[in-house]
C-alpha positions in Angstrom: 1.3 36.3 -42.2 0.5 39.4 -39.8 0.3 39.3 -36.3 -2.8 41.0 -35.0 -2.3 43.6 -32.6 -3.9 42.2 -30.1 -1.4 39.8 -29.4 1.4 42.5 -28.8 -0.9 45.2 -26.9 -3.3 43.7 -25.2 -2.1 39.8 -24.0 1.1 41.3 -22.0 -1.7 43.4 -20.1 -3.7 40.6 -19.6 -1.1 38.7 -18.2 -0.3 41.6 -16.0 -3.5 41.8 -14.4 -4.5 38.3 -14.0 -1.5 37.4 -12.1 -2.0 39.8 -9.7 -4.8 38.1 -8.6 -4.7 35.2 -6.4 -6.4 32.0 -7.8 -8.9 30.8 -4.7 -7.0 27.4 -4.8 -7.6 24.5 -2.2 -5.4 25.5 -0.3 -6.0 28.9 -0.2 -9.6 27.8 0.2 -8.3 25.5 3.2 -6.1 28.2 5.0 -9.1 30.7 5.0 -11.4 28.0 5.7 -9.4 27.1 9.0 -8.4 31.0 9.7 -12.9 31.3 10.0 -12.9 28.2 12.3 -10.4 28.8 14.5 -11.8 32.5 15.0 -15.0 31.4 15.5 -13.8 29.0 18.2 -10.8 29.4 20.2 -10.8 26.0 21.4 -9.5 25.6 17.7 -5.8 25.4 16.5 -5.6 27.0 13.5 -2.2 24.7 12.3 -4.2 21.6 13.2 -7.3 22.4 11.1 -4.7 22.8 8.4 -2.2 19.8 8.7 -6.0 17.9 9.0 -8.2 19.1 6.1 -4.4 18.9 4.2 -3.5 15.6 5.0 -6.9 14.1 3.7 -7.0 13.0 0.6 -8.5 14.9 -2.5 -8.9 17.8 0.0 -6.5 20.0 -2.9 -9.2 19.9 -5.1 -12.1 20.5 -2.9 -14.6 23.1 -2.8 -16.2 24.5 0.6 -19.0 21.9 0.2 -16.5 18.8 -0.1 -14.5 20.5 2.6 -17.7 20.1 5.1 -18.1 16.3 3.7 -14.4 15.8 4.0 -13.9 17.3 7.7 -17.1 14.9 8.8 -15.3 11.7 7.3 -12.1 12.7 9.2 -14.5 12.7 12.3 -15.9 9.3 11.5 -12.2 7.8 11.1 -11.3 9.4 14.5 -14.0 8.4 16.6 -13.5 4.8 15.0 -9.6 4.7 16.1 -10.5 6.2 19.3 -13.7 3.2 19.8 -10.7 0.8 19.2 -7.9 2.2 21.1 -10.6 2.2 24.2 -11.1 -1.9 23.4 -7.7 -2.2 23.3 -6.8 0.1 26.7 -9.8 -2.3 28.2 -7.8 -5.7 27.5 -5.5 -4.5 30.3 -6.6 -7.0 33.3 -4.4 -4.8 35.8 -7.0 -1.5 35.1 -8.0 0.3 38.1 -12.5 -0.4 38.7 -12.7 3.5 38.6 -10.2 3.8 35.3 -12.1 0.7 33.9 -15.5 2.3 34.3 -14.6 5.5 32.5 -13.3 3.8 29.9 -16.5 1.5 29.5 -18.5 5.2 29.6 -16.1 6.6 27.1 -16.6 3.0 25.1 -20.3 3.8 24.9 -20.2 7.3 23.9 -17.7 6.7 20.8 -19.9 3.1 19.8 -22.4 5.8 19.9 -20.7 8.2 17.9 -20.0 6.2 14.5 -23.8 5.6 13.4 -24.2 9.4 14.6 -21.7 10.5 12.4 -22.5 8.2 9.5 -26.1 9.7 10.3 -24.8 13.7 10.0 -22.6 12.8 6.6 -25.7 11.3 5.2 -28.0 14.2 6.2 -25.4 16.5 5.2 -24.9 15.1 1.7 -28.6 15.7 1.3 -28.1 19.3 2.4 -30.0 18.9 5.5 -27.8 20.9 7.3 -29.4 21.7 10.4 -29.1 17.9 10.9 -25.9 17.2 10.1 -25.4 20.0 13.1 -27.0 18.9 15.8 -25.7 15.3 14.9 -22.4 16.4 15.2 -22.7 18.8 18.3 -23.5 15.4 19.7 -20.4 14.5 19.2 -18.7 17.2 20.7 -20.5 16.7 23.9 -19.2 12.6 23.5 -15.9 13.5 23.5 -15.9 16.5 26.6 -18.1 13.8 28.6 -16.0 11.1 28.1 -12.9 13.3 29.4 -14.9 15.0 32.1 -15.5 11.3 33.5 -11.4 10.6 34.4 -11.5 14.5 36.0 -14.1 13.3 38.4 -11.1 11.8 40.1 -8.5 14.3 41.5 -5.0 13.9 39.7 -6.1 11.4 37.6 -4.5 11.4 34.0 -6.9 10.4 31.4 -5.8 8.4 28.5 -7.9 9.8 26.3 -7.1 13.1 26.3 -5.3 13.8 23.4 -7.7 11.9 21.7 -10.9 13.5 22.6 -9.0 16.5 22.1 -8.8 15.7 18.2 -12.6 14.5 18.2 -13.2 17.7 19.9 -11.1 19.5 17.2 -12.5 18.2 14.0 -16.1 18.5 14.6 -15.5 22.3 15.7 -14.2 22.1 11.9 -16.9 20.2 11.0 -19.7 22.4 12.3 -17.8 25.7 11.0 -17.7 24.5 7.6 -21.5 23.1 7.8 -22.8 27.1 9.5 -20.3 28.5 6.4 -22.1 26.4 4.0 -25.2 26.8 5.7 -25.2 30.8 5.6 -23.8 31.0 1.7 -21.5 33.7 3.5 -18.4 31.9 2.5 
């Protein structure tokens, strides 16, 4: 039996060449994904649009597309912790009236936010795009209303800062990904 020539000439310089190029894996797709976000909005932490898409699950196998979908569902889980944590902070009987109305306003605006959201991952999964946008801009503007309300007092501390902070966050992520998507620049 004879080994074709191939084998010895040719496969070593294939194997040479393809492994100087870098695979687009998920998380090389995530890392440049997040490097586009977060320099298309500097309100954006690069590291946090990372450790998010990351930590979700089947995010290592996802394309830009399922990126978008997967960076909206991370929005509908937040603003569904954050609707709760508000009930919650509202049990408190002790609340200040002007803490306890900003709460109620931020109570609306996240109630709001989950058929909105549900709304832009159906729309979005449909490839209506420019829907799925404004849907969750209107998020966006939840989240800095609803922290703008507790700076109406001076000194106040808000309790939902960090929070709104991470709405804020991942629907900057989520609009990036839906205008990459959108422009077939990616």
């Amino acid at each position: 039996m004879t080994t074709p020539i191939f084998t010895f000439t040719f496969l070593p310089l294939f194997l040479l060449i393809s492994s100087t190029f870098t695979p687009i894996t998920a998380n090389n797709l995530i890392s440049e994904t997040c490097k586009k976000c977060a320099r298309n909005d500097p309100n954006l932490s690069y590291k946090f649009c990372v450790t998010s898409l990351q930590a979700a699950p089947n995010s290592h196998r996802a394309d830009l597309r399922r990126l978008g979908l997967i960076s909206m569902k991370l929005v509908q889980h937040n603003v569904t912790n954050t609707r709760h944590f508000i009930k919650h902070l509202l049990k408190n009987k002790k609340l200040d009236k002007f803490v306890r109305a900003r709460l109620d306003d931020c109570l609306e605006l996240y109630t709001d936010a989950i058929p909105t959201i549900k709304q832009a991952i159906k729309n979005y999964k449909k490839k209506h795009n420019k829907d799925a946008n404004i849907e969750v801009s209107s998020i966006v503007d939840a989240s800095t209303t609803c922290e703008d309300g507790f700076e109406e007092r001076p000194g106040l501390v808000s309790p939902l800062t960090k929070r709104n902070k991470e709405t804020f966050q991942l629907c900057i992520i989520a609009l990036s990904i839906i205008n990459m998507v959108s422009s077939s620049l990616y």
